[in-house]
PDB file as gemmi writes it, atoms N, CA and C in Angstrom:
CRYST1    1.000    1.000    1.000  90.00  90.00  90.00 P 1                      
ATOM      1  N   UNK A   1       0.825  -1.184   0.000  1.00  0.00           N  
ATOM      2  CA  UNK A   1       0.000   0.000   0.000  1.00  0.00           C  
ATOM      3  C   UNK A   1       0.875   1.255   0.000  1.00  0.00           C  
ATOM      4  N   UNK A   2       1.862   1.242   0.776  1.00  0.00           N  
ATOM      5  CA  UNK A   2       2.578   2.376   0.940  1.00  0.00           C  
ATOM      6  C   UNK A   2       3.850   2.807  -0.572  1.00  0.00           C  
ATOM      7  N   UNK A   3       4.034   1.649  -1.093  1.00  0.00           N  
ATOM      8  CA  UNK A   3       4.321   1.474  -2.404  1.00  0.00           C  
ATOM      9  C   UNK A   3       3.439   2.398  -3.619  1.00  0.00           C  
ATOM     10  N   UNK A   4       2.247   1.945  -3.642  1.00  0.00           N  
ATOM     11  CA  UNK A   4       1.669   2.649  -4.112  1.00  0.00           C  
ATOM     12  C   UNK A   4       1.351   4.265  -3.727  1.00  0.00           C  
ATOM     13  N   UNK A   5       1.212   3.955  -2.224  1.00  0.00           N  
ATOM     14  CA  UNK A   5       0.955   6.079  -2.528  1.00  0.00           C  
ATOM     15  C   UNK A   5       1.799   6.762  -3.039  1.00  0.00           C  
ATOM     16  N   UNK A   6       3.453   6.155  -2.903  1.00  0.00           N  
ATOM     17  CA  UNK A   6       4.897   7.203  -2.898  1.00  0.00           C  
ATOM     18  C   UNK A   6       4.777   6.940  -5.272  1.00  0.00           C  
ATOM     19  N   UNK A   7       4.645   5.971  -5.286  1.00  0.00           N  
ATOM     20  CA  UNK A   7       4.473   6.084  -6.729  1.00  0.00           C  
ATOM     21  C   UNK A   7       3.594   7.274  -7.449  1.00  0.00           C  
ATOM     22  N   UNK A   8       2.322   7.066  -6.246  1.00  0.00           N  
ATOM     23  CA  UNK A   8       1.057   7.982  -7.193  1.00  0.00           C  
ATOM     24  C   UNK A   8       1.830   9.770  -6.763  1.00  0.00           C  
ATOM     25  N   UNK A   9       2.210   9.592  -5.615  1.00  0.00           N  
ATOM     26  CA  UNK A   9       3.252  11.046  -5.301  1.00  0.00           C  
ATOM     27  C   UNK A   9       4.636  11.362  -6.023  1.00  0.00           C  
ATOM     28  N   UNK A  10       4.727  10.150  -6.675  1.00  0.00           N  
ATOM     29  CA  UNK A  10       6.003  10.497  -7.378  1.00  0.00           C  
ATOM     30  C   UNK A  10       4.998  11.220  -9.161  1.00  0.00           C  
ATOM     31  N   UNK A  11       4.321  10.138  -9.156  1.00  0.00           N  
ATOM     32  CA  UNK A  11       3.812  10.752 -10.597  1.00  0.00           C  
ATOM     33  C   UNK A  11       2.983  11.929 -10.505  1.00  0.00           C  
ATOM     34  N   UNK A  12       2.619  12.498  -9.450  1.00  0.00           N  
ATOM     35  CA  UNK A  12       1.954  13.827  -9.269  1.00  0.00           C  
ATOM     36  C   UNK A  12       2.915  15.130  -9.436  1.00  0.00           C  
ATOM     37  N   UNK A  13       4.291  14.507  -8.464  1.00  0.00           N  
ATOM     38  CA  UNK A  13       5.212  15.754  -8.901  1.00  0.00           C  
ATOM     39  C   UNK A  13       5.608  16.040  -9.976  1.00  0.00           C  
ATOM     40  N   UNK A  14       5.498  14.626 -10.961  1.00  0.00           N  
ATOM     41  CA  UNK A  14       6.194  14.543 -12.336  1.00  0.00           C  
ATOM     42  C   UNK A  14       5.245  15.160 -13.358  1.00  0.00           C  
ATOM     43  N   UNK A  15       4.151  15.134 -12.929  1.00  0.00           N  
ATOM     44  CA  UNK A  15       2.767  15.739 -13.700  1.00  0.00           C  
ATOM     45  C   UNK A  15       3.120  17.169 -13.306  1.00  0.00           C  
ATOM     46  N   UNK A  16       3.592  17.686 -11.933  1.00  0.00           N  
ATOM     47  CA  UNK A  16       3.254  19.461 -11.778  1.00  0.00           C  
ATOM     48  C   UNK A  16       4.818  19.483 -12.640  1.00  0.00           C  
ATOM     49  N   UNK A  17       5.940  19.257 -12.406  1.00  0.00           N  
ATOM     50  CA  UNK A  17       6.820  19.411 -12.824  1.00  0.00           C  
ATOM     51  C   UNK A  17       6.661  20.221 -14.503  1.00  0.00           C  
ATOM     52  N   UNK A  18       5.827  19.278 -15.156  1.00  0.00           N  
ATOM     53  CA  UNK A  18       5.967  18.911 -16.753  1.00  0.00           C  
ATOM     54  C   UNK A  18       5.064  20.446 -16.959  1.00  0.00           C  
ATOM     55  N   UNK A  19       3.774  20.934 -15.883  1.00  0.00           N  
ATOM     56  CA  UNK A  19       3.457  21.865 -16.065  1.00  0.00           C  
ATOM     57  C   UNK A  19       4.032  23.329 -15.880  1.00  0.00           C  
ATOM     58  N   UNK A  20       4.821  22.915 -14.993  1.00  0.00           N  
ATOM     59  CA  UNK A  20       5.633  23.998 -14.698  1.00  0.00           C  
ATOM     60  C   UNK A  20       6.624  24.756 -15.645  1.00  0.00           C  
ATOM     61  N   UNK A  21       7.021  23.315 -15.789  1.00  0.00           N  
ATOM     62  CA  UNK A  21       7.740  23.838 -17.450  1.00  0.00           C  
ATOM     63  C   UNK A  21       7.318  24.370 -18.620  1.00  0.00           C  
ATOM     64  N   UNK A  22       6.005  24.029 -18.707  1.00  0.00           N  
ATOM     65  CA  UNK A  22       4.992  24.604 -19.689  1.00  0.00           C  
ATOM     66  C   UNK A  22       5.094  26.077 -19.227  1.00  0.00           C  
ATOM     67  N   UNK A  23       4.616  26.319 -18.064  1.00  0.00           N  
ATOM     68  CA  UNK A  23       3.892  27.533 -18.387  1.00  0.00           C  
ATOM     69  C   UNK A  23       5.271  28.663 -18.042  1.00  0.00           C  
ATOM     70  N   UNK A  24       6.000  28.002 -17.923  1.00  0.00           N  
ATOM     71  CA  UNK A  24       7.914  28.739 -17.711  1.00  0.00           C  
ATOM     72  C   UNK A  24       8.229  29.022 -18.904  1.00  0.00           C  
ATOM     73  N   UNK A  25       7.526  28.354 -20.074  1.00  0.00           N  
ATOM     74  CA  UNK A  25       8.356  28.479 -20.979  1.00  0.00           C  
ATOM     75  C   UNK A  25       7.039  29.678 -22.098  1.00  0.00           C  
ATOM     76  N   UNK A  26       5.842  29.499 -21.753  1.00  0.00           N  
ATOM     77  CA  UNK A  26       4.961  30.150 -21.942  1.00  0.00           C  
ATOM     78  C   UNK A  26       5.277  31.826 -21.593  1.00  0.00           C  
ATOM     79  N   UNK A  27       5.666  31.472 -20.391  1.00  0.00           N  
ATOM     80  CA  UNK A  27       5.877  33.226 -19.442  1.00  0.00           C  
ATOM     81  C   UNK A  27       7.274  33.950 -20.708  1.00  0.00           C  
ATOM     82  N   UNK A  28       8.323  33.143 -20.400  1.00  0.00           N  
ATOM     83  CA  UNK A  28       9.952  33.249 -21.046  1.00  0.00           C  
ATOM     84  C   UNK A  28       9.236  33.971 -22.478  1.00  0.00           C  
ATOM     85  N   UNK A  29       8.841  32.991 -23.010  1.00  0.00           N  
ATOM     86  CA  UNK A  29       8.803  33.774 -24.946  1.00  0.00           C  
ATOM     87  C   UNK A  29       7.062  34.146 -25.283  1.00  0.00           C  
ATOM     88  N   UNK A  30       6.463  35.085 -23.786  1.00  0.00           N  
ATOM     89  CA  UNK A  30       5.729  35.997 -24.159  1.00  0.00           C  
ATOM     90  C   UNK A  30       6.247  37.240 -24.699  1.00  0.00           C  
ATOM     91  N   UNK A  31       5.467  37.735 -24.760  1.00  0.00           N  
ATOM     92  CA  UNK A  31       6.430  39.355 -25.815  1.00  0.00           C  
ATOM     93  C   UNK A  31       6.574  40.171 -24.931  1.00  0.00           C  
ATOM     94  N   UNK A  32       6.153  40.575 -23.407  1.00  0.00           N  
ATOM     95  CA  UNK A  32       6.728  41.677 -22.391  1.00  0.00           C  
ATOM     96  C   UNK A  32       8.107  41.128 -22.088  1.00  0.00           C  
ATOM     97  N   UNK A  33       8.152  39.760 -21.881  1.00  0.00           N  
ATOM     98  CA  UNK A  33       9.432  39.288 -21.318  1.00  0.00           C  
ATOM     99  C   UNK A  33      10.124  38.869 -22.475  1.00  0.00           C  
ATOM    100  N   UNK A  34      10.107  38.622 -23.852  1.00  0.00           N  
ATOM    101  CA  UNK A  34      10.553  38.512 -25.088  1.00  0.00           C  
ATOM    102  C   UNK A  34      11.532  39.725 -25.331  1.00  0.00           C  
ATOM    103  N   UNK A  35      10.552  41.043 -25.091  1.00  0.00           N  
ATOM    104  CA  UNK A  35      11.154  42.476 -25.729  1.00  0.00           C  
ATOM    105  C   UNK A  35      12.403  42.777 -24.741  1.00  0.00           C  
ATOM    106  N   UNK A  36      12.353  41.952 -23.697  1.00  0.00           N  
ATOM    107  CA  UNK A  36      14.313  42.396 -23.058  1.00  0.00           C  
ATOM    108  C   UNK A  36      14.753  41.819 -23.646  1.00  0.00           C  
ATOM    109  N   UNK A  37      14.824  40.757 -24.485  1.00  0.00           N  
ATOM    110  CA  UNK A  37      15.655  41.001 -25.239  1.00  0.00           C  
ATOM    111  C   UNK A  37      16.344  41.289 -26.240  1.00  0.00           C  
ATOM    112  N   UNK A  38      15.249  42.206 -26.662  1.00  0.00           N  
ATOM    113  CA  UNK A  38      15.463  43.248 -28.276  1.00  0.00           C  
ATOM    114  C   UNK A  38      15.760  44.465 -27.838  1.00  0.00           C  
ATOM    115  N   UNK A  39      17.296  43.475 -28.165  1.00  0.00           N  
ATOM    116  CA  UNK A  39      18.422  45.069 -27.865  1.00  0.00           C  
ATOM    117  C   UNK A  39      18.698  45.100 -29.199  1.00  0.00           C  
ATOM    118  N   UNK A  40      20.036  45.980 -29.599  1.00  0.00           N  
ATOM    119  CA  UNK A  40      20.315  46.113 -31.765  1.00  0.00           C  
ATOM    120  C   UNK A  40      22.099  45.409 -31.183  1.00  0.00           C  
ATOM    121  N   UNK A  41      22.362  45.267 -30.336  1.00  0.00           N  
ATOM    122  CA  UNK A  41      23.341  44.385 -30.017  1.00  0.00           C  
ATOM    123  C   UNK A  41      23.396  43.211 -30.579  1.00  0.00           C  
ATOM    124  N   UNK A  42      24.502  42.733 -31.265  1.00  0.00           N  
ATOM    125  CA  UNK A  42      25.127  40.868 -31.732  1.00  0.00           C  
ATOM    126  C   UNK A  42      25.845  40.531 -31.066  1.00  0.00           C  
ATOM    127  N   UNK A  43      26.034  39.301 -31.129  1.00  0.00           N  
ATOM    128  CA  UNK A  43      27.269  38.536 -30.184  1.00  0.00           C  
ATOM    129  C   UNK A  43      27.171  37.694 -31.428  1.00  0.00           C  
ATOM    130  N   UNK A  44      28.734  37.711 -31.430  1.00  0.00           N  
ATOM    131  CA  UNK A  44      29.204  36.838 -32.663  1.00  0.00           C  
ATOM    132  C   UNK A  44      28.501  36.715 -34.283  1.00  0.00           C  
ATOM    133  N   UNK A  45      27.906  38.506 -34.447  1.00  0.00           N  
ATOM    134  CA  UNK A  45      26.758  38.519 -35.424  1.00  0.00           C  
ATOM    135  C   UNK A  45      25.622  37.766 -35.625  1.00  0.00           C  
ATOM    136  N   UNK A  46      25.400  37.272 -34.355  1.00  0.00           N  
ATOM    137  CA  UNK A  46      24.036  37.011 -34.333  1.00  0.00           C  
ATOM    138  C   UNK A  46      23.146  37.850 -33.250  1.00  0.00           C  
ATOM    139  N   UNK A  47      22.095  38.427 -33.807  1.00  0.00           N  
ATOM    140  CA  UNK A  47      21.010  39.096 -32.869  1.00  0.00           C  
ATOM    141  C   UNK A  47      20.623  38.477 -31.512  1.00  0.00           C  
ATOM    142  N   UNK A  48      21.479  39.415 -30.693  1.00  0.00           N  
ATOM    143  CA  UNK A  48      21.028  39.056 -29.392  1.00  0.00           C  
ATOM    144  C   UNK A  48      19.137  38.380 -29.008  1.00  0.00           C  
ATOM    145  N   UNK A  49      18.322  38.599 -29.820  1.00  0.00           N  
ATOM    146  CA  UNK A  49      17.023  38.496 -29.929  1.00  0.00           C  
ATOM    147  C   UNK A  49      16.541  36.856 -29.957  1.00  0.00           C  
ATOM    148  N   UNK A  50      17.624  36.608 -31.699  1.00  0.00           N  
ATOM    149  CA  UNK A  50      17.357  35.445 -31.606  1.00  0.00           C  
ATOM    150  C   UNK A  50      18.012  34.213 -30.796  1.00  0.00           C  
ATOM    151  N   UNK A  51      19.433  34.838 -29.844  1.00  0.00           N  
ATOM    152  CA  UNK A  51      20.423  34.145 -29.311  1.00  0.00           C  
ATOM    153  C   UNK A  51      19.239  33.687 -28.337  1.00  0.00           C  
ATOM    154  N   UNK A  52      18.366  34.575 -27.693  1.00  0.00           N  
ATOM    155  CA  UNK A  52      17.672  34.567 -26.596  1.00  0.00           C  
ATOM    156  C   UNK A  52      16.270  33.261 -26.643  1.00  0.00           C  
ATOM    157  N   UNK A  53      15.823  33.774 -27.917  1.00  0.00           N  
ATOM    158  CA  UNK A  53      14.535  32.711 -28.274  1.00  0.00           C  
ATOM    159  C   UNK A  53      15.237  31.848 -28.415  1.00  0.00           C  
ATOM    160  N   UNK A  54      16.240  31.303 -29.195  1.00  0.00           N  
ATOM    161  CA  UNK A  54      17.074  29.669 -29.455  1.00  0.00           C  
ATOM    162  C   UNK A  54      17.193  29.170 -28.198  1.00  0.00           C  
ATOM    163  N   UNK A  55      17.736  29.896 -27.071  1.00  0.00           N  
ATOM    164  CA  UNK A  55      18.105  29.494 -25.559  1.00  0.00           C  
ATOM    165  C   UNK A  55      17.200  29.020 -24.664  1.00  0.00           C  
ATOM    166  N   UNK A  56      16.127  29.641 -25.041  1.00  0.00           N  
ATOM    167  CA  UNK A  56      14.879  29.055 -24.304  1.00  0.00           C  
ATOM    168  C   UNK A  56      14.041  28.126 -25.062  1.00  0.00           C  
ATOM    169  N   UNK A  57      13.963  27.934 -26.363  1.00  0.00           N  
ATOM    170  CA  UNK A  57      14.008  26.635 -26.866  1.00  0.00           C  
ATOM    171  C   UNK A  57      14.282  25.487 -26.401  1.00  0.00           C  
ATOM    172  N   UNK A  58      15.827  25.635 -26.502  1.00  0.00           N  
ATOM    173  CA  UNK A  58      16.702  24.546 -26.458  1.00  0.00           C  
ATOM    174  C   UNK A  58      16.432  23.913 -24.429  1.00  0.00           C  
ATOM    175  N   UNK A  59      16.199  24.796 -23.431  1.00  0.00           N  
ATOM    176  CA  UNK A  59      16.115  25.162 -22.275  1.00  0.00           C  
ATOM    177  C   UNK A  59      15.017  24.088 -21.884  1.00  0.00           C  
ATOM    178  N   UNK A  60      13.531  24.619 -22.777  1.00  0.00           N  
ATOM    179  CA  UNK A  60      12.597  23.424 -23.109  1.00  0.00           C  
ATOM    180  C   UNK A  60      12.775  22.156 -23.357  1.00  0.00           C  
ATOM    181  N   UNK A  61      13.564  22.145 -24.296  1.00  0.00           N  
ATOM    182  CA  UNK A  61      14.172  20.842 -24.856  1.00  0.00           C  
ATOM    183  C   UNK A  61      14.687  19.978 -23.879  1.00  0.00           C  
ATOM    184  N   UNK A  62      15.705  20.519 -23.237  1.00  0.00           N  
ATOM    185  CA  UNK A  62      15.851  19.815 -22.329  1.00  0.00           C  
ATOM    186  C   UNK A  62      15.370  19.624 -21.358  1.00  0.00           C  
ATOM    187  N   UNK A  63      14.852  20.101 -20.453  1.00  0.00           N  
ATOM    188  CA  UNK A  63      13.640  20.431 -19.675  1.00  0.00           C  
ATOM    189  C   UNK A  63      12.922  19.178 -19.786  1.00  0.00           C  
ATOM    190  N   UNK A  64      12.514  18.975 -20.956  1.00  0.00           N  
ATOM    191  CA  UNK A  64      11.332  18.171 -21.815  1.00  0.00           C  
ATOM    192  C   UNK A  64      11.765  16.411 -21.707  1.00  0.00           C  
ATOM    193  N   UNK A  65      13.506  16.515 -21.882  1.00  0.00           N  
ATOM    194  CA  UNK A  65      13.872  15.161 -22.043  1.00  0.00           C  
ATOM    195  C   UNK A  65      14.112  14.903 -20.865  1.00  0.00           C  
ATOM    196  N   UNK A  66      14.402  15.324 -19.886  1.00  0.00           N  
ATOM    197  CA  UNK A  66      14.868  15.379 -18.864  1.00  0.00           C  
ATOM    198  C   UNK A  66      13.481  14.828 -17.970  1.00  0.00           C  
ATOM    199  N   UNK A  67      12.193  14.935 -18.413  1.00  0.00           N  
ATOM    200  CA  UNK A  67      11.148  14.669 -17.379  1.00  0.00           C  
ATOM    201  C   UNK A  67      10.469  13.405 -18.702  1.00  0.00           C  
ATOM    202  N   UNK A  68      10.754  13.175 -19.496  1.00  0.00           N  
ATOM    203  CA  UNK A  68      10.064  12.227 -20.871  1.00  0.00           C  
ATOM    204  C   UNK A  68      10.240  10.755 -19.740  1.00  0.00           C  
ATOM    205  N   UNK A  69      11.143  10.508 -19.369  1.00  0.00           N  
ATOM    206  CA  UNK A  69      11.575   8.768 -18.838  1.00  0.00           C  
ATOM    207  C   UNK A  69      10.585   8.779 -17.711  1.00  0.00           C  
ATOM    208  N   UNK A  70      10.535   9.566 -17.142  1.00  0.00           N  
ATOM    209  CA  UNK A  70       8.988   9.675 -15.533  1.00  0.00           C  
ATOM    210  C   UNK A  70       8.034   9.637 -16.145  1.00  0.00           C  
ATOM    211  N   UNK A  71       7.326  10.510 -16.926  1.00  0.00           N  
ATOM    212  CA  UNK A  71       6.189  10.452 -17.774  1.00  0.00           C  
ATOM    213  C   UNK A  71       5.859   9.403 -18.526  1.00  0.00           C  
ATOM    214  N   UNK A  72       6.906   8.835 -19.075  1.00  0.00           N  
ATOM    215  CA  UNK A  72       6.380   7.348 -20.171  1.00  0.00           C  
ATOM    216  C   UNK A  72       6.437   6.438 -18.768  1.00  0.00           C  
ATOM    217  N   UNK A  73       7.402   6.307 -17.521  1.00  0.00           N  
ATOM    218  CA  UNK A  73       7.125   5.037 -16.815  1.00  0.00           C  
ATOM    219  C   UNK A  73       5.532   5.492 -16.134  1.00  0.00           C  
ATOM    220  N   UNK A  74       4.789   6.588 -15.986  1.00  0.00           N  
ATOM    221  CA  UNK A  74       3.314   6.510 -15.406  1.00  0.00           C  
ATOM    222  C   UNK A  74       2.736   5.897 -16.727  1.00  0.00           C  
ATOM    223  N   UNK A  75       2.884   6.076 -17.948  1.00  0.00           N  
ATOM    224  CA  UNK A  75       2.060   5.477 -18.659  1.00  0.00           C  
ATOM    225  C   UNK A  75       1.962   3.860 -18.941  1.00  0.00           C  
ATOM    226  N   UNK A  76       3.152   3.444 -18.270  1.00  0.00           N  
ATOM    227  CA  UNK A  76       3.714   2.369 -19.007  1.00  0.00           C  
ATOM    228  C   UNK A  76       3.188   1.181 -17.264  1.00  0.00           C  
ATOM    229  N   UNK A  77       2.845   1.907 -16.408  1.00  0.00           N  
ATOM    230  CA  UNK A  77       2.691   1.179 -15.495  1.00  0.00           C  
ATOM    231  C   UNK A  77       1.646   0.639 -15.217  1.00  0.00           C  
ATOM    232  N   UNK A  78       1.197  -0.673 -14.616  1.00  0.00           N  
ATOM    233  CA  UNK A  78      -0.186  -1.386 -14.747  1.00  0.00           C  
ATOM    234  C   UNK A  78      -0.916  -0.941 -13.830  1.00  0.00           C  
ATOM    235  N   UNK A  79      -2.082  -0.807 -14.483  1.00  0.00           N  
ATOM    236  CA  UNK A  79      -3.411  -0.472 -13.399  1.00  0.00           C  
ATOM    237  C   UNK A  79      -3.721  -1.428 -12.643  1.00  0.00           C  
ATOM    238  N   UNK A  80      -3.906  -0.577 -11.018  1.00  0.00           N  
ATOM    239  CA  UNK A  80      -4.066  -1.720 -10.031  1.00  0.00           C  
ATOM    240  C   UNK A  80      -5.242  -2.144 -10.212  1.00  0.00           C  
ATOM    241  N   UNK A  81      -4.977  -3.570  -9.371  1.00  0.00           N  
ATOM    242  CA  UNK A  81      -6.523  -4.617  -9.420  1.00  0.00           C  
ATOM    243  C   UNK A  81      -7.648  -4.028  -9.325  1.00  0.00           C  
ATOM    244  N   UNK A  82      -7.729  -2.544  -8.704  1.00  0.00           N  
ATOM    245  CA  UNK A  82      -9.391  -2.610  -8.512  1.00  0.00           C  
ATOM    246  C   UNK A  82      -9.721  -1.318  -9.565  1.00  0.00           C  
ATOM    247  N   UNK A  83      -8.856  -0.996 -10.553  1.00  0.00           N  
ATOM    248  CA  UNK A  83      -9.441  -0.055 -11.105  1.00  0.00           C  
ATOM    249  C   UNK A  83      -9.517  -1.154 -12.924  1.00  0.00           C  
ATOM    250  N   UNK A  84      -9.472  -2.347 -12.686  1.00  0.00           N  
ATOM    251  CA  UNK A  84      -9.357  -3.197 -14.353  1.00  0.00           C  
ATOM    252  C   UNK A  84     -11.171  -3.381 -14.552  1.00  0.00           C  
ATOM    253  N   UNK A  85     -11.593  -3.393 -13.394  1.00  0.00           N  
ATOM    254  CA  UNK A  85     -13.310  -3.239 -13.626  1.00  0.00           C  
ATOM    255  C   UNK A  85     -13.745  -2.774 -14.389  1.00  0.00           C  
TER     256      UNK A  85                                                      
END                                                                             
């Protein structure tokens, strides 16, 4: 029994987690928080603008793979006996 609650608490954090990241990444490349970083500045001739959107992309990305192996083991795990009814 106690097996099971720390599982269903593990996949709850892994569920807020995955949202969190959503809406982090939602907030990051809205356009109030977008426009810091449209400066006319380059680094290495590339627009600081787009250095910024690629970064939080990629930020996602990993983010994303980084929580994928928790998320597929809740899907991948068998439903207990009393919910196969």
């Amino acid at each position: 029994m106690d097996d099971r609650v720390g599982q269903n608490r593990r996949n709850r954090k892994t569920r807020d987690r995955s949202l969190i990241l959503l809406f982090v990444g939602i907030a990051l490349l809205m356009p109030p928080l977008a426009a810091i970083a449209q400066i006319d500045a380059k680094l290495g001739g590339v627009p600081v603008t787009l250095i910024y959107l690629f970064a939080v992309w990629a930020a996602l990305i990993a983010g994303a793979r980084l929580l994928a192996p928790s998320l597929r083991s809740e899907d991948d795990a068998p439903d207990p006996p009393d919910a196969r009814k």
